[in-house]
C-alpha positions, -999 to +999 in steps of 0.1 A: -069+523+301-096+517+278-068+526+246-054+499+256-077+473+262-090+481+227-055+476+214-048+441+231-083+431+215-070+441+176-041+419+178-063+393+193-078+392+162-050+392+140-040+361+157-070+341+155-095+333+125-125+339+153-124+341+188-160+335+199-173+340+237-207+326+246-208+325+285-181+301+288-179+286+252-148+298+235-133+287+206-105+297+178-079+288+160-048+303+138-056+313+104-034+299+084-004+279+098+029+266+075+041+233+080+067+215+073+070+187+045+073+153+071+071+168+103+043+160+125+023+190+135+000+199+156-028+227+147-027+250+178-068+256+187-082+270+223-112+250+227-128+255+260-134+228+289-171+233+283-166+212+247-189+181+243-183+168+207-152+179+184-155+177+144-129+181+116-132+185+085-113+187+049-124+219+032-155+241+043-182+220+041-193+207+072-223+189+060-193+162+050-182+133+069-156+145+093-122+127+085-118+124+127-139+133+160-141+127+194-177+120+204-180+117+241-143+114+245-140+088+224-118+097+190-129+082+158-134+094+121-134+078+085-093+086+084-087+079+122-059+050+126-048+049+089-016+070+095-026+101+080-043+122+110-046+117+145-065+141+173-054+151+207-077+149+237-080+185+238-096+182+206-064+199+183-058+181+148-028+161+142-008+159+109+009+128+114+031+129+083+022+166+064+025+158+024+018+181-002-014+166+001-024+179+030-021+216+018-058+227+017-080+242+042-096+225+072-126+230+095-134+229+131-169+223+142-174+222+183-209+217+201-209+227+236-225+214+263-252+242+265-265+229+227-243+262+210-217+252+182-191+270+165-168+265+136-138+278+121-115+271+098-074+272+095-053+272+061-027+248+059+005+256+038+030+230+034+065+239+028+101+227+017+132+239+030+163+237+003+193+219+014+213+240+027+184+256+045+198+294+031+209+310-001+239+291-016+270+312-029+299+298-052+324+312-037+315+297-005+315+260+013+276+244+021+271+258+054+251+292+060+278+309+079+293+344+062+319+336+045+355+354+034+366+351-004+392+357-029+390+378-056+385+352-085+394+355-121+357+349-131+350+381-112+314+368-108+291+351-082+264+330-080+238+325-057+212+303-055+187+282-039+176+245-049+143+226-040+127+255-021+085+254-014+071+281-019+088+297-045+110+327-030+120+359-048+161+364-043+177+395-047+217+408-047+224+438-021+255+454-023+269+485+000+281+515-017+317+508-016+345+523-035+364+510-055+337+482-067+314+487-092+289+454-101+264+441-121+235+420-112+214+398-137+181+390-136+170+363-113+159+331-127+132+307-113+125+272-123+097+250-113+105+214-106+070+199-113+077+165-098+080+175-065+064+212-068+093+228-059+113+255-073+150+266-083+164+306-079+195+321-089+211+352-095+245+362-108+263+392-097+295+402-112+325+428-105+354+447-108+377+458-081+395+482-088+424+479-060+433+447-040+436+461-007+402+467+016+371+443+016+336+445-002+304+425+015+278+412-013+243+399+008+226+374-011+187+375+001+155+355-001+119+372+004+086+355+010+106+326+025+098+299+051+114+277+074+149+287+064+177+291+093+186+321+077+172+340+048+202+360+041+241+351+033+271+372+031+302+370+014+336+393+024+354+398-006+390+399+002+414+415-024+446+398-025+477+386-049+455+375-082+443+414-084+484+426-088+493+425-121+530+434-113+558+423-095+583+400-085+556+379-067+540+365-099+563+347-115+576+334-082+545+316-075+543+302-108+580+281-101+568+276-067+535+254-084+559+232-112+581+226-079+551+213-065+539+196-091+571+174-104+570+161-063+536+151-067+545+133-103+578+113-087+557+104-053+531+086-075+554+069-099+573+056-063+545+038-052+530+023-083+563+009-086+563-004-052+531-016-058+535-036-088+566-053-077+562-060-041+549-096-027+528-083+001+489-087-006+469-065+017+442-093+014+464-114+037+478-090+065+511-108+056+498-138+069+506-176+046+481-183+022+453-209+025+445-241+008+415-219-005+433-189-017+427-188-055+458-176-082+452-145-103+466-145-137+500-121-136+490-089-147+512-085-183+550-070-183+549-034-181+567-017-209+593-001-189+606-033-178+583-043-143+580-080-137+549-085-112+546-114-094+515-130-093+484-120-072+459-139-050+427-136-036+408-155-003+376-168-014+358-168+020+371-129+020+341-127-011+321-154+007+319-130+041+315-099+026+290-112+004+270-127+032+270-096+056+252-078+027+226-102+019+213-103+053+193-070+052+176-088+021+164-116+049+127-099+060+093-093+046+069-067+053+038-087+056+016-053+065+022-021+047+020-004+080+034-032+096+071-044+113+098-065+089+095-099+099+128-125+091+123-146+063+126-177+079+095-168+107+071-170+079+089-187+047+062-218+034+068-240+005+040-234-022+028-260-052+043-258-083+045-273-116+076-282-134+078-281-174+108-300-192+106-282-223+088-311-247+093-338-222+058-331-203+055-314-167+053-326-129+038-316-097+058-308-072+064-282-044+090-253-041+111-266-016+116-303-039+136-278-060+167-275-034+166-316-042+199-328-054+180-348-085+164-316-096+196-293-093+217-319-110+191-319-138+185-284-140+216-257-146+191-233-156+154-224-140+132-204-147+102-191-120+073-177-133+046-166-120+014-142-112+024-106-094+023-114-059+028-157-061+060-157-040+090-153-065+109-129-046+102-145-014+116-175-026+145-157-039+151-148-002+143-181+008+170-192-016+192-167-001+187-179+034+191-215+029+228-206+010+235-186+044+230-214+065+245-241+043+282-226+038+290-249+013+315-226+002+296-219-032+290-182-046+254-169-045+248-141-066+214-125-062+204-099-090+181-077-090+174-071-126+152-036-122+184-024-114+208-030-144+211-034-179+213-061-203+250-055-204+261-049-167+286-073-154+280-096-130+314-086-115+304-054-113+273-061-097+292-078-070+319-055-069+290-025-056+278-052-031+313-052-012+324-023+015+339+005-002+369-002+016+377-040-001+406-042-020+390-070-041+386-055-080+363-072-109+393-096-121+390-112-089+359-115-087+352-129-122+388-154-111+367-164-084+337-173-099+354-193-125+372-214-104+340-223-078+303-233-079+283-204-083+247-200-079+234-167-100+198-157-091+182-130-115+151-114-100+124-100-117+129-108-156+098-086-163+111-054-145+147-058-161+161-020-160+123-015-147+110-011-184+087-044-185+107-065-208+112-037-238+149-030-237+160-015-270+186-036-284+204-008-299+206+012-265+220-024-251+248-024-277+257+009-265+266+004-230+296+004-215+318-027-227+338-030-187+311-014-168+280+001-158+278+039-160+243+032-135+261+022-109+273+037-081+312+023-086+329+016-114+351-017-122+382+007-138+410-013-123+411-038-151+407-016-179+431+007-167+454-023-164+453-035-199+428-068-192+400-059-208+410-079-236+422-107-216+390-114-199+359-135-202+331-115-200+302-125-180+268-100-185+234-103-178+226-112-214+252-136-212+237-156-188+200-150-199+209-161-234+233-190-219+261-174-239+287-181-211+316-191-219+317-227-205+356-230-205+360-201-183+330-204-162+323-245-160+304-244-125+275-220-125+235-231-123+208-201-132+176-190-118+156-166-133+122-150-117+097-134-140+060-131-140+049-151-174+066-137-206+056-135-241+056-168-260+072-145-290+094-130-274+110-145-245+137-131-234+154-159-214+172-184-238+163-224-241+174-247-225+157-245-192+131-256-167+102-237-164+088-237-125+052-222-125+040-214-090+002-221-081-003-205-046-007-224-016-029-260-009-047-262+022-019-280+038+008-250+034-020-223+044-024-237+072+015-243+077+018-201+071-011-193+091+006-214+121+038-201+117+025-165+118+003-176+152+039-182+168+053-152+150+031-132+169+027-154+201+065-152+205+065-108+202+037-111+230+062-135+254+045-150+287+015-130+275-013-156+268-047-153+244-084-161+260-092-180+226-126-183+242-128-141+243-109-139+211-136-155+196-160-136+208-140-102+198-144-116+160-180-131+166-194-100+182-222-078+170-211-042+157-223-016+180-209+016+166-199+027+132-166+043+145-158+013+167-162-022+146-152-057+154-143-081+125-182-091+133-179-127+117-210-152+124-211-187+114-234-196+086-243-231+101-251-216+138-220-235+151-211-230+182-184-198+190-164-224+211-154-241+180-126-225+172-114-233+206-097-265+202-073-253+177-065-222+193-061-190+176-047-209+150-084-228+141-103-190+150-079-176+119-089-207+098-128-201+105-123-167+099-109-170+065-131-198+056-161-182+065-155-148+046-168-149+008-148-114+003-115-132+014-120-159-009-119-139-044-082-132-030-071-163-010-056-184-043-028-153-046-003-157-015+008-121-013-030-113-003-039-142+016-008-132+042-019-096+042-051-110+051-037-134+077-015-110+096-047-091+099-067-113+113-039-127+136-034-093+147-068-089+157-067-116+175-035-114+191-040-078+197-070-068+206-061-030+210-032-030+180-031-013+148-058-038+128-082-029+155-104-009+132-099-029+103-136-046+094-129-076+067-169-077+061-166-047+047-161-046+007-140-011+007-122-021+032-108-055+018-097-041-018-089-010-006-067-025+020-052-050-008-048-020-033-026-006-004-005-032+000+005-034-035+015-001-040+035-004-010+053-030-022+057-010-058+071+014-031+100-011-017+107-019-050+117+014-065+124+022-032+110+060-035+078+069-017+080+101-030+060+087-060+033+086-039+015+114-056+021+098-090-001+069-079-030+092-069-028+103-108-028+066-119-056+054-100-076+089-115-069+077-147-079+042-139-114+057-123-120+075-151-116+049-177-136+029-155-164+050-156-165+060-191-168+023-201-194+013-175-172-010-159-175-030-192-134-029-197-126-064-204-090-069-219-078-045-244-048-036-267-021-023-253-022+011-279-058+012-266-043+018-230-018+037-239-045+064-257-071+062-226-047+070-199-009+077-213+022+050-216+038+061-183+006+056-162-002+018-182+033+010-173+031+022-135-002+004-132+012-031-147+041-025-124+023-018-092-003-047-100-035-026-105-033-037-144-022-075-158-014-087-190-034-111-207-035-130-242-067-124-251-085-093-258-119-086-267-149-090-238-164-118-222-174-144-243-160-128-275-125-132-267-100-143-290-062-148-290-043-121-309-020-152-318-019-186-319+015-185-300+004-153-283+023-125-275+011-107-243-011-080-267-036-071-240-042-053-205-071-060-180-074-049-143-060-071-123-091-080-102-128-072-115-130-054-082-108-032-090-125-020-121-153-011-100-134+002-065-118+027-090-150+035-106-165+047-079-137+065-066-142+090-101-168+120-094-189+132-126-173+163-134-199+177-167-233+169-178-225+142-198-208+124-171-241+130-147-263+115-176-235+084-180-243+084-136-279+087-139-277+051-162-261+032-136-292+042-111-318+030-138-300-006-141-289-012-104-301-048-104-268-065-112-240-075-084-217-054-111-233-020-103-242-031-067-203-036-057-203-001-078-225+015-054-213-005-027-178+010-031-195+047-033-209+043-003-175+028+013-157+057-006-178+085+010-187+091-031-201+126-038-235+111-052-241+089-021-269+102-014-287+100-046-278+065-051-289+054-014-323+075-025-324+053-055-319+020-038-349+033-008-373+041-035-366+010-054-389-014-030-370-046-042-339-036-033-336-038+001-303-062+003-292-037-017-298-008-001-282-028+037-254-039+018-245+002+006-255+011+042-232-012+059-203+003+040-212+040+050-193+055+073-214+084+077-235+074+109-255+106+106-266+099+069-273+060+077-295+076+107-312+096+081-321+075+055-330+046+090-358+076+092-368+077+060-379+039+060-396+047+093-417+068+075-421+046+051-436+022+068-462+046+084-474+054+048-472+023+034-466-003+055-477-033+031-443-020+010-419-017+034-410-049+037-377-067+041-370-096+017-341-115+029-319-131+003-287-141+001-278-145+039-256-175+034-231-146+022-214-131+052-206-100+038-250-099+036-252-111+069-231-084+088-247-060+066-279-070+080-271-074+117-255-035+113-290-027+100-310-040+126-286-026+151-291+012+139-332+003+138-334-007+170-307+020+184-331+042+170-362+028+179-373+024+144-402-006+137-402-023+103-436-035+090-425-066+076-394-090+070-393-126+052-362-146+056-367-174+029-327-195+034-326-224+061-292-206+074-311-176+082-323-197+114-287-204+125-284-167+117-311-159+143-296-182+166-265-169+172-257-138+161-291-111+157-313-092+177-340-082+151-359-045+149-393-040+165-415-064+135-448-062+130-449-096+109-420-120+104-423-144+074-404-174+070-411-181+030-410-215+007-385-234+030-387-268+046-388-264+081-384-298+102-393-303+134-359-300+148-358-262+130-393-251+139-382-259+176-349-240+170-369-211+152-394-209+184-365-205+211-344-178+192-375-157+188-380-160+226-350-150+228-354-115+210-358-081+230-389-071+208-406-104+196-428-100+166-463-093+165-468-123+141-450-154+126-460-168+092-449-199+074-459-192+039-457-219+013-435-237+041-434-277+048-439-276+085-450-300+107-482-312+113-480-326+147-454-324+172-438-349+197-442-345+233-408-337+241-410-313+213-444-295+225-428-288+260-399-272+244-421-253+220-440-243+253-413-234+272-397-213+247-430-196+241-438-183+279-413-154+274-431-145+241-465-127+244-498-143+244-508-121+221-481-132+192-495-148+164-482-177+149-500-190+116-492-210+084-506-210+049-497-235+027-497-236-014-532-261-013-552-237+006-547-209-013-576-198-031-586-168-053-615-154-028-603-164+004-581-192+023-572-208+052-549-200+079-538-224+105-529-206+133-510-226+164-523-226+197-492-217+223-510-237+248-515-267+233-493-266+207-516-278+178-526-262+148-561-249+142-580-239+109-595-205+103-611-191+074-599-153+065-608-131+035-587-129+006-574-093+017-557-104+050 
């Protein structure tokens, strides 16, 4: 009995990583698990009931901040919510969408309720199954069934396996038949870097020696995963090509010329029933329409064929045409977010309209659809900033030619598709069903003979190479068609018309070489962000449209059509805006569970967004963040914003729930997001995910060599620091922008007077610095380029810097929030980096360290207030005095020294345990000494003493306001000083203090040595 207990108790613990037993604490967890590329998993752990807190972690350091928890059976975590990881309620870790970057190794840490914790840790292996999911053989179909072949005159085999993770060894087996003798090569393996996959294959080959009889051949893999099966068999059937004599050979070649002359006279029957018979498939044999357009005759065929003329329905194009533009018709707001329909959340935007020499006009984008402009302008051209609405207007334009039917053509191009040379009846001709019988003469018929509106979107991306096509590579492309795409236009060319037809390309229309007799109807629009004065690629004439982002007007148009976007998904549901308000005015109570947390500078009331519904809350909201601002003049990033907000609103419990828009990292990380995500749509390949994480490296790095002092520089310059391919994904994605100028700050200078875009910047200063920070000093050097930043850390430059460390869970976090503690006058510093910590145990810490602090030297831990008419400062601060008074910690001293900080007081903080608060150089009224009295009666812990220091205050007060001065002052305690000094009384050896009697509320002289 005891043998086998002992047994069951070894494979226990080949099973597990640990299995630890403390009374009834019991934890473990597999030691290494493989999971598949995309497929949600779940790592299997057996935590016991008598769990309190659950940690995970990336690698094994649990000193790090856990990417997700459940604290008190509440989940949480830096990466909770954002798609990547997720936590049963049994505490297991969930992979929501396993990526190659998830292979690494993770850690459990588990306190029990008896004060005990354990941890272990589980390796994660991602794999890749091939398609088919077993060995592939020549000689047999895609399936991974055993399967039956012919001898073959190659008397060889291949099998082989394509796109497998991790790399597989594969082998030949053969049984020892007789009759067959074989040879097998070496295998070959091949890594495909891009996706970190790999390639096998191995040939056999053989010689039978007599037909009859069968021979098996298994082709195996070893080491490998996820497969449905890992070995394939082939039964190799002998049969006629092996006999060499006989009648039966040259029988079977008469029987395949028989075969082959029917096949030859079948074909010749149709085309000639084809070619001369009247009946048009287009038509069903129904009488053509007034709208049916004539084709040319096709020209007499040589051996005598006289073809009557074709014809085509024009609504057949219209219709087809307009069932594929309608998946064109939505936006994706949010990158996480649900396609919305174009015509929910479509807004007009200003613009300004330049007539070549003639001088420019103001207008908006919806005055372009006006019959004056369009019969003015045959050719437009949109340009604009990344992210200004170009390709949302091109869907806009789309729409509106849905719902007008005027039975012109629309032809929407998108140009990071094609070439230079790809014709535009081509294009079309890969929009239709497979199945249409309509070729590229018709097409190109049809568009000569009607009004046709030809949209060509996204200049700068055309053939997605940013403008640089090589002219020589042009000239080389196919004359009739596009080898790129998917079908090709071989009808005509096959028919003799190439050289009967007008051609209309790409470059045609861009250089306005169409040929006006053929094609006498057609008006252009071109979107491009701005081009090079030098080399513009678009010929004149035109009408250049620059768009300019939205007035206030059209914002808050878009931010009420996205209130009823979102009211009309909720139905009957209704909004409390009064508790809506106070979801985005309340105080943050836990790191891992934020509100938005906006206050109102100017101590408005919260029922002020009331009147205009959630509509006037998103207003205040936007107009009250200074973050927001640096990104409300580009559309794309004010409606990410939006939704947000909306959503939070809206949605209390949705998926914005955690998102805090006070915080720094948040916002441009958020933004940074959303751009690649649209990069994403745009190349429509997310698998380039990975090839993003190298750019923004690269970025980091440069970054951080260069202080964050890049300003704009040459393109070559770019191209050494970080490689050609990762400048052009960066330009394309929007992390990087062409300028003009290069050179820094003041010193800039034009490269040309006409200017060629010669120079790169980031697209957003914060960028510079988000990326910075994001880069880890790898060698000494780097540490001594880190250890600068920490001795200048007085500009808002570095602070963002540190700000975004912090935000970023940086390596060096903790020396830069040790910097900022000793650095006495840089305490808005030092809340601003510890509002954007995640790390609640580190913020707790250093909360400590300031405690004792202020035992040692109280008279310098002090609190100097600045910049509080920032929100971003003032959340900062409310978080801080949050975590002091959550952890009971008392701070000496703190001087507020702005008149919002008393509307700050007022309505949204409690304030730590103080021994002295200062209000410093500030003219304080009557009206804002009374409102300063009743907040501080209002606080849970009032101060031991209020100062007004170099402050105008009042001499005297009213009798209505002395009663409410006394009032307020009965919940305070008698023994709370309150005291003024003023700049007169100041002296060298000592001064006077007037200190105000509570009772009478009257101000009294007292003399005090200069040491007080």
């Amino acid at each position: 009995m005891e043998n086998w207990l002992i047994l069951l108790a070894g494979i226990g613990l080949l099973l597990t990583v640990t299995s630890r037993v403390q009374g009834t604490n019991t934890l473990s967890c597999l030691e290494e698990v493989n999971v598949k590329l995309g497929q949600e998993y779940v790592l299997p752990c057996n935590i016991s009931d008598s769990h309190e807190d659950v940690y995970w972690f990336k690698g094994t350091d649990t000193s790090d901040v856990p990417i997700i928890w459940i604290e008190e059976g509440v989940p949480g975590g830096k990466e909770y919510g954002d798609a990547e990881f997720n936590i049963t309620s049994e505490g297991s870790l969930v992979i929501i969408n396993p990526g190659l970057r998830h292979e690494r190794i993770y850690s459990l840490l588990v306190y029990f309720r008896d004060g005990s914790q354990e941890i272990v840790s589980t390796k994660v292996n991602v794999y890749i199954t091939p398609e088919p999911p077993c060995p592939s053989i020549s000689a047999c179909p895609s399936n991974c069934e055993e399967c039956l072949s012919e001898v073959n005159n190659t008397r060889r085999i291949v099998c082989s396996v394509t796109g497998i993770r991790p790399k597989a060894d594969i082998a030949w087996e053969v049984s020892n038949q007789p009759g067959v003798s074989t040879s097998i090569g070496q295998p070959e393996y091949k890594q495909n870097e891009d996706a970190d996959t790999w390639n096998a294959s191995i040939i056999i080959t053989y010689d039978v020696a007599i037909c009859d009889g069968a021979v098996v051949f298994n082709c195996s893999l070893f080491n490998a995963i996820g497969l449905q099966s890992t070995t394939r068999s082939v039964r190799l059937q002998g049969n006629d090509a092996c006999i060499t004599s006989g009648i039966r050979g040259p029988l079977m070649i008469v029987l395949i010329i028989t075969g082959l002359m029917i096949i030859t006279i079948f074909i010749l029957f149709i085309l000639w029933r084809f070619r001369c018979c009247t009946f048009s498939p287009l038509h069903n044999g129904v009488g053509l329409q007034n709208e049916d357009v004539p084709l040319q005759s096709r020209p007499s065929d040589p051996i005598g064929f006289k073809p009557r003329p074709r014809r085509v329905d024009t609504k057949l194009l219209i219709n087809s045409l307009s069932e594929y533009y309608k998946k064109f018709l939505y936006v994706k707001p949010l990158p996480w977010g649900e396609a919305v329909e174009i015509t929910n959340l479509y807004t007009s935007c200003d613009c300004v309209i330049r007539y070549g020499d003639d001088g420019t006009a103001s207008t908006t984008s919806e005055d372009l659809f006006e019959d004056k402009f369009l019969s003015d302008n045959r050719r437009v051209l949109i340009a604009a900033d990344l992210g200004f609405g170009k390709t949302t207007f091109a869907q806009h334009t789309m729409a509106r030619w849905l719902s007008l039917k005027d039975g012109s053509i629309f032809v929407h191009v998108l140009l990071k598709d094609v070439g230079r040379n790809t014709e535009l009846s081509n294009i079309i001709r890969n929009m239709l069903p497979r199945s249409s019988t309509i070729s590229c003469h018709d097409i190109e018929h049809i568009l000569s003979k009607n009004k046709c509106h030809i949209f060509l979107d996204g200049l700068d991306e055309l053939g997605m190479s940013a403008v640089k096509q090589d002219e020589k590579q042009s000239k080389n492309e196919s004359e009739t068609c596009d080898d790129r795409l998917m079908e090709k236009c071989t009808d005509d060319v096959e028919s003799g018309q190439k050289g009967n037809r007008s051609r209309l390309t790409v470059d045609s229309v861009l250089q306005n070489d169409i040929p006006r007799d053929s094609f006498q109807d057609i008006r252009v629009w071109v979107t491009s962000r701005e081009l090079d004065d030098v080399k513009n690629p678009i010929a004149l004439p035109f009408a250049k449209v620059t768009f300019s982002g939205f007035n206030d007007v059209q914002m808050k148009e878009y931010i009420t059509k996205t209130c009823q976007y979102y009211s009309g998904l909720r139905g009957s549901q209704t909004v409390d805006v009064h508790e809506s308000d106070k979801l985005i005015t309340r105080d943050l109570e836990q790191v891992h569970n934020k509100a938005t947390g906006i206050c109102t500078p100017d101590g408005t009331d919260i029922e002020s967004g009331k009147e205009d519904g959630i509509e006037g809350l998103v207003k205040k909201s936007l107009d009250m963040n200074e973050i927001v601002q640096d990104f409300v003049h580009t559309p794309l990033l004010l409606s990410v914003v939006i939704h947000i907000i909306t959503l939070k609103i809206s949605q209390p419990d949705g998926p914005t729930k955690d998102v805090n828009l006070n915080k720094l990292t948040t916002i441009v990380r958020m933004i940074i997001t959303c751009l690649e995500s649209r990069y994403f749509q745009k190349i429509d390949k997310e698998s380039e995910e990975h090839k993003i994480s190298a750019v923004e490296s690269a970025l980091g790095k440069v970054a951080f060599k260069q202080k964050m002092g890049v300003d704009v520089m040459e393109r070559k310059g770019w191209d050494t620091l970080i490689g050609k391919v990762h400048v052009d994904t960066a330009l394309a994605i929007g992390l990087l922008k062409q300028s003009k100028h290069i050179g820094k700050g003041v010193a800039q200078f034009s490269k040309l007077v006409t200017s060629s875009y010669t120079g790169i910047q980031f697209y957003h200063q914060f960028f510079q610095e988000f990326f910075a920070a994001q880069h880890v000093p790898s060698n000494k050097q780097e540490e001594k380029e880190f250890d600068q930043f920490l001795k200048v850390c007085n500009d808002d430059k570095t602070l963002r810097y540190f700000q975004f460390m912090t935000g970023s869970d940086h390596g060096h976090v903790e020396k830069v929030m040790n910097k900022l503690y000793e650095s006495d006058k840089m305490w808005n510093n030092l809340i601003d980096c510890m509002f954007e910590d995640e790390n609640v145990t580190r913020v707790k810490r250093l909360i400590e360290k300031i405690s004792e602090k202020v035992e040692k030297f109280a008279q310098n831990a002090i609190i100097n207030v600045l910049n509080l008419h920032r929100q971003h400062h003032q959340a900062a601060l409310r978080y801080f005095c949050d975590q002091c008074r959550e952890f009971r910690i008392p701070i000496h001293m703190m001087t507020f020294r702005e008149d919002c900080s008393i509307a700050f007081m007022e309505s949204c903080c409690s304030l730590p345990r103080l021994n002295r608060l200062v209000f410093y150089d500030m003219d304080i009224a009557e009206d804002k000494f009374i409102r300063i009295m009743e907040s501080i009666s209002k606080q849970i812990n009032p101060p031991a003493k209020i100062q007004f220091v170099k402050c105008v205050t009042p001499d005297t007060f009213s009798d209505s306001s002395k009663d409410r001065i006394m009032t307020a002052t009965k919940a305070i305690s008698e023994t709370m000083e309150v005291s003024k000094k003023t700049k007169k009384e100041l002296g060298k050896d000592a001064f006077f203090i007037k200190k105000l009697n509570l009772q009478k509320v009257r101000w009294q002289n007292e003399w005090f040595p200069s040491g007080e």
